[in-house]
N, C-alpha and C positions, 0 to 999 in steps of 0.2 A: 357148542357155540362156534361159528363161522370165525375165525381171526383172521378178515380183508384188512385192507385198507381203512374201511371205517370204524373198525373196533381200535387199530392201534391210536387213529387217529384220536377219539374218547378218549384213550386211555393216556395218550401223548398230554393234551389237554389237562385230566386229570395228575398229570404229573409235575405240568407247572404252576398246578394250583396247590401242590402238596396236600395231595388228598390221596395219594397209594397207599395200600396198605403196604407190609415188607414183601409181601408173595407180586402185587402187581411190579411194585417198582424195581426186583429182582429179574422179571418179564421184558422190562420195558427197558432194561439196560441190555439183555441180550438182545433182541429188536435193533436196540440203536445201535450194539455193536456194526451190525450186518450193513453190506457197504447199500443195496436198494431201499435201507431208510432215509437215507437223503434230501433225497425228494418230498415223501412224506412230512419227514422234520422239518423243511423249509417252509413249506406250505402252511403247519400250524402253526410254526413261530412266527411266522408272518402276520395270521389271522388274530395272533393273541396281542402281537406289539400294536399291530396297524389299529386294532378294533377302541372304539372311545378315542378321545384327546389323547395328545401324546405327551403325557405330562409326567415331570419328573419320579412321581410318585408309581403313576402307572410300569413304567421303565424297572424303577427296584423292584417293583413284587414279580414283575412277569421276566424278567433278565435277572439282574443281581441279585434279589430275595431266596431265587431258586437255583437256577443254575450256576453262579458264583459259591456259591454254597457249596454243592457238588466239586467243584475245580479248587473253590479254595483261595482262589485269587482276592484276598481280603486284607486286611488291614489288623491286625491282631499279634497280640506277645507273642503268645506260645499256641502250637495245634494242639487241638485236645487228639486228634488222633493222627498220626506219623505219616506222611503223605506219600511215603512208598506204599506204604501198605494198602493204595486206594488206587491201584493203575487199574484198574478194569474203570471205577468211574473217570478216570483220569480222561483217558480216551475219548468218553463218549461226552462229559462233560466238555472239552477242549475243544471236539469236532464242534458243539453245539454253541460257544461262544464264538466260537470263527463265522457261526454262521448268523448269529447276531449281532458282532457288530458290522457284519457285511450287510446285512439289510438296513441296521441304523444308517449307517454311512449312504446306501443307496437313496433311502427315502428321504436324505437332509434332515432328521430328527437334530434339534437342538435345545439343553437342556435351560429350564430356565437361568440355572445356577451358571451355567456356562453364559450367555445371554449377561448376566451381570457382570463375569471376569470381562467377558468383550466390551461393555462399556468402561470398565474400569483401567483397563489395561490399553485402550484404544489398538486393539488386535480387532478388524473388521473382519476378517478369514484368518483363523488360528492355524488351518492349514493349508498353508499356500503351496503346498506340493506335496508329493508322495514317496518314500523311500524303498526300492524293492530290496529283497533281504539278502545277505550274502549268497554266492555261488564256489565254484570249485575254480580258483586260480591261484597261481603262485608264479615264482619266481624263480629259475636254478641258476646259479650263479657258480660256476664250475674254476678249476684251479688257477684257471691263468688271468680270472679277474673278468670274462666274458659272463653274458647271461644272458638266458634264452627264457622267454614267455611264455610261459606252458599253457596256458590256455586257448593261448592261439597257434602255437606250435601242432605241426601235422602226425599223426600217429609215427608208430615205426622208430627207428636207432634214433635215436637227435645228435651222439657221438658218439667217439671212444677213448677211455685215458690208463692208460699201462695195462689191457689186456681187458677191461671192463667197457660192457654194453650198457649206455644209459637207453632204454626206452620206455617209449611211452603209450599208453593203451587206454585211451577213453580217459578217465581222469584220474590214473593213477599213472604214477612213476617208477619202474624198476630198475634195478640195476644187476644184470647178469655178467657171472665173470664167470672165467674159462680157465687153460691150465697155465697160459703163459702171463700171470698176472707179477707183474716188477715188484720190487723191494721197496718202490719209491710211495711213500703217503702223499697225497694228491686229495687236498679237502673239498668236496664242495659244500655248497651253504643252499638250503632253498629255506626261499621265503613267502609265507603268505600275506598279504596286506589287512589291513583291517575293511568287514567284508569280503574277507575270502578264507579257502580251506583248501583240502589236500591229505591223498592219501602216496605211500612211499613206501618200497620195498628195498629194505637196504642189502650191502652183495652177502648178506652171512643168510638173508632170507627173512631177519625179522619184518615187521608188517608196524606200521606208521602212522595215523590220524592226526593230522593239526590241525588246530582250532586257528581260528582267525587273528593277526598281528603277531604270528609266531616266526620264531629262525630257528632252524636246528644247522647244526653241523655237523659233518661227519664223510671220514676217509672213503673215497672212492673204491678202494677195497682194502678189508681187514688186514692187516701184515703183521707181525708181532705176537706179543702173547697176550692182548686183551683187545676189546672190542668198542671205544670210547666215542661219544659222541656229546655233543653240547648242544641244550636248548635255553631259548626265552620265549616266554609264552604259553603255551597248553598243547600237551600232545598226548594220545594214549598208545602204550607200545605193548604188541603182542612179541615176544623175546625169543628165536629162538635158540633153542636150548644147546651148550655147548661147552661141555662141565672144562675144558681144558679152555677154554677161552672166555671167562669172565665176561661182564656184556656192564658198559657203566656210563651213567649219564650224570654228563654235571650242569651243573647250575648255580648263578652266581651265588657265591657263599655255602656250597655244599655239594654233595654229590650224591647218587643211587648207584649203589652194588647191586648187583641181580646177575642170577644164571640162564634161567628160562622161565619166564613168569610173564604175567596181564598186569599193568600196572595204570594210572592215569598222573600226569604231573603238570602240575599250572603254579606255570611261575612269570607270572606278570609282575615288572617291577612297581606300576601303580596298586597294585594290591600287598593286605596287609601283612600276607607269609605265602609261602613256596608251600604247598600242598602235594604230598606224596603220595595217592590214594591203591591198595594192593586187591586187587581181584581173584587170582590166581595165586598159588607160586609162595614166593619169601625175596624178600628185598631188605637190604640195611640202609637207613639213609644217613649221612656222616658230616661233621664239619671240623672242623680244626681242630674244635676242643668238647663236641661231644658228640653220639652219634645212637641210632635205635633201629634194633629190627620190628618188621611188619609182618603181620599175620594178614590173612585174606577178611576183608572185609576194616581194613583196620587204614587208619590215615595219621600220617604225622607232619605236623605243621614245625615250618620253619619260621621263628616271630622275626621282626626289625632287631629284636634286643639281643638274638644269634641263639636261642633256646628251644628247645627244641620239645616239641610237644605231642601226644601222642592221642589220638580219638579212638575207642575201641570199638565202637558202635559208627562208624560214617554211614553218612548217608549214600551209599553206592548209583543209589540210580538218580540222584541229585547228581553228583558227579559227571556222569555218563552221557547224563541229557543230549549237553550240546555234541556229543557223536551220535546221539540217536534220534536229532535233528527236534528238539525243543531246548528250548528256550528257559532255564530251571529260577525259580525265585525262592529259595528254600532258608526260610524266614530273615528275608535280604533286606537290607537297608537299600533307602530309595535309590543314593548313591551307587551302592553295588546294582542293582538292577539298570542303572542310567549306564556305568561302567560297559555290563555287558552289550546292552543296546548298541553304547558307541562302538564296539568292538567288529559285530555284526553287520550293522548296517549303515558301516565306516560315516559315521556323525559325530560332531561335538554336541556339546550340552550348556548351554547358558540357562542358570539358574535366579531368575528371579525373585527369588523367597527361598534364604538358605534357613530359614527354621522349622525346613519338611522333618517331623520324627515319626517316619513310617517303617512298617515291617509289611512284606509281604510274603506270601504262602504259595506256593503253586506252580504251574505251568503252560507256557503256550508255544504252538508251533512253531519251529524254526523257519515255516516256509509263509511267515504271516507278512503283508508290508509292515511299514512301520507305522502307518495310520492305524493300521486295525490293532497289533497291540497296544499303540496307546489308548486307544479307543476303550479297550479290554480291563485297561491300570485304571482310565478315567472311572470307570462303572463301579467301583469301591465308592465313589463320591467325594474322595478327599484333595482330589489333585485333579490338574488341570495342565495340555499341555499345548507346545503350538510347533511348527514346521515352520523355518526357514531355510529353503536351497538344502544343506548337510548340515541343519544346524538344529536340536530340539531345544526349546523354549519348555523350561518348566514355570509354571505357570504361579501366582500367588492362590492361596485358598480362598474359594467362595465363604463368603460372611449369612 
C-alpha cells in the first residue's frame, strides 16, 4: 500500500474517531511526530471541526473526547497512568491542541455553554485582548546600586568589577575572570520580572536557568572558601564541580549544600513550600533545626510549618517543564496553574467564583499566547475565562 498523503489523511481521520487499532495508532503517532505533518493535521482537523454545526457537543468528541485524552489536560483526581511516562504522545498531542484551538479561535467558534456565561456575566467579548508569552529579559543590577537592561543591552563587556568581565552573548550572561581578581566581594543581583527568563554563567563557570519573577544573588567573583549565592524564585543550576570549594544556595528559611551536581529549586514565597528537586549529583538541604540529603530523582519540600519533607519518586520532568519551555499542570489546583500563568505572562487573576475544585493533568507549550491556553483549560468544559488588558477574569461555571 502507497502511504501519500491520502492514506495518512484516512487514517488521521480514523484517529479522531477512535477507531485505530494499537498497530495504526502506534503509526500515526510517528507520522505526527515528523515536522511535514503539519500541514496534513491542519487540513483534517479543520475538515473534522468545520464539518456539521458547530455545536458544543460536536467540539467534545472531535477536540476534547479525543485529543484532550491523549494530552491529559482533564479535570480528574488522580492519572490512572503517570504523565511522564507518555512524552512521545505528549508532544504530538500538545502540537495538535495548539493547533485546535488556533483554528477555534480563527473561525469565531462559540460555545453555547459559553454564550450563557456571556449573558450572565454581561462579558459581551470575554477576550478583549491577547497576552503573548513570556521572552528572555532580566535585569543586572551590579555593586554600586546601577542596573543595566539586558535585553536591550548591546552584545560584548557591558563592565568590569575587581578583575571580572561581565558579558553578554545573545541571551545569556557570563561572567569571566582573569588572574588579577581583588579580595573585595562585590554582589551583584540580576532579576527577571514576571514574564521573563534568563540564562547566567557564574565566574567559577557553573550555568543558571531562571524562571520568571526570580532574584538570585551572587558575588562577582568567588573569594574565600565557599561558593554562596541566594535566590527567590525558580532556577535550575548545573554546579560546577569544586570539591575544595563547596557551592551553596540559600533561600529564605533554609539552604542547599552541593558540590557539583544538576539540581532545580522554586522558591516562590506565594507558594506552599521551597522545592529542592536533585537530577544529578547529591545535595543536602538544611534549616536551623533540621536538615535532609537527596538522591537523584528525589525532591524535598520545605512546609510553612518549617519541616521538612522528602518525595522519593518526583516527578522530574514535571519539574523541568518550564526550562524546556511547557507549561506543566501536574495534577495542579486551578489556583496553582492561575499562579503559574500569572507568572509567565506577567497577569493578575480576578476570580469570580472562588468555589473552582479542579485538578488538572498535563501540558501545553510555553510559546502558546495566553488566549490559546485558556482556550485549551476551557475545553475540559468546566471553567470559563475572560481577558482584561493584564488581567484574566476566571469565570463562574456554566449551569
Amino acid at each position: 500500500m502507497i502511504k501519500d498523503d491520502q492514506y495518512y489523511k484516512a487514517l488521521l481521520t480514523r484517529y479522531l474517531d477512535n477507531e485505530c487499532t494499537p498497530e495504526e495508532l502506534s503509526e500515526i503517532m510517528n507520522y505526527l511526530s515528523k515536522e511535514e505533518s503539519d500541514t496534513l493535521l491542519q487540513s483534517v482537523l479543520r475538515d473534522n471541526i468545520a464539518e456539521g454545526p458547530l455545536s458544543s457537543e460536536s467540539i467534545a468528541e472531535k477536540a476534547s473526547g479525543r485529543i484532550l485524552n491523549e494530552l491529559m489536560v482533564t479535570v480528574e483526581v488522580a492519572p490512572v497512568v503517570p504523565f511522564y511516562k507518555r512524552t512521545k504522545y505528549y508532544k504530538v498531542a500538545a502540537a495538535m491542541i495548539a493547533i485546535v484551538v488556533s483554528i477555534l479561535y480563527t473561525i469565531g467558534f462559540r460555545q453555547k455553554e459559553q454564550t450563557k456565561i456571556v449573558a450572565q456575566t454581561g462579558y459581551c467579548n470575554r477576550f478583549k485582548n491577547d497576552v503573548a508569552p513570556g521572552s528572555n529579559k532580566a535585569t543586572l543590577i551590579l555593586g554600586d546600586g546601577s542596573a543595566i537592561d539586558l535585553d536591550n543591552a548591546n552584545n560584548g563587556t557591558l563592565t568590569k568589577q575587581g578583575g571580572v568581565e561581565v558579558v553578554k552573548s545573545g541571551d545569556k550572561l557570563s561572567y569571566k575572570t582573569s588572574n588579577s581578581i581583588t579580595d573585595e566581594i562585590v554582589y551583584n543581583t540580576i532579576v527577571t520580572p514576571r514574564g521573563g527568563q534568563y540564562q547566567l554563567q557564574l565566574p567559577d563557570g557553573t550555568k543558571v536557568w531562571l524562571n520568571a519573577a526570580t532574584k538570585l544573588k551572587f558575588p562577582a567573583a568567588f573569594v574565600g572558601k565557599e561558593r554562596h549565592v541566594e535566590i527567590e524564585g525558580e532556577a535550575y543550576f548545573e554546579v560546577a564541580q569544586n570539591i575544595s570549594k563547596p557551592f551553596t544556595v540559600g533561600v529564605h528559611n533554609g539552604e542547599v549544600q552541593v558540590l557539583g551536581t544538576n539540581f532545580n529549586i522554586m522558591a516562590y514565597r506565594e507558594e506552599a513550600a521551597i522545592n529542592t528537586t536533585l537530577l544529578q549529583g547529591s545535595v543536602k538541604f538544611r534549616t536551623a533545626t533540621d536538615s535532609s540529603m537527596l538522591r537523584p530523582g528525589q525532591q524535598s519540600q520545605l512546609c510553612n510549618d518549617g519541616k521538612i519533607k522528602i518525595n522519593k519518586s518526583a516527578d522530574v520532568d514535571a519539574v523541568m517543564a518550564w526550562k524546556n519551555g511547557a507549561i506543566n499542570f501536574c495534577n495542579a489546583d486551578l489556583k496553582t496553574v492561575m499562579r503559574q500563568l500569572s507568572r509567565w505572562y506577567d497577569v493578575d487573576i480576578d476570580y469570580q467564583n472562588t468555589s473552582f475544585n479542579l485538578h488538572f493533568v498535563g501540558e501545553l507549550p510555553r510559546s502558546l499566547s495566553l488566549i490559546e491556553v485558556l482556550k485549551a483549560l476551557e475545553l475540559t468544559g468546566n471553567l470559563h475565562f475572560g481577558i482584561e488588558g493584564k488581567k484574566i477574569v476566571v469565570l463562574p461555571e456554566s449551569k
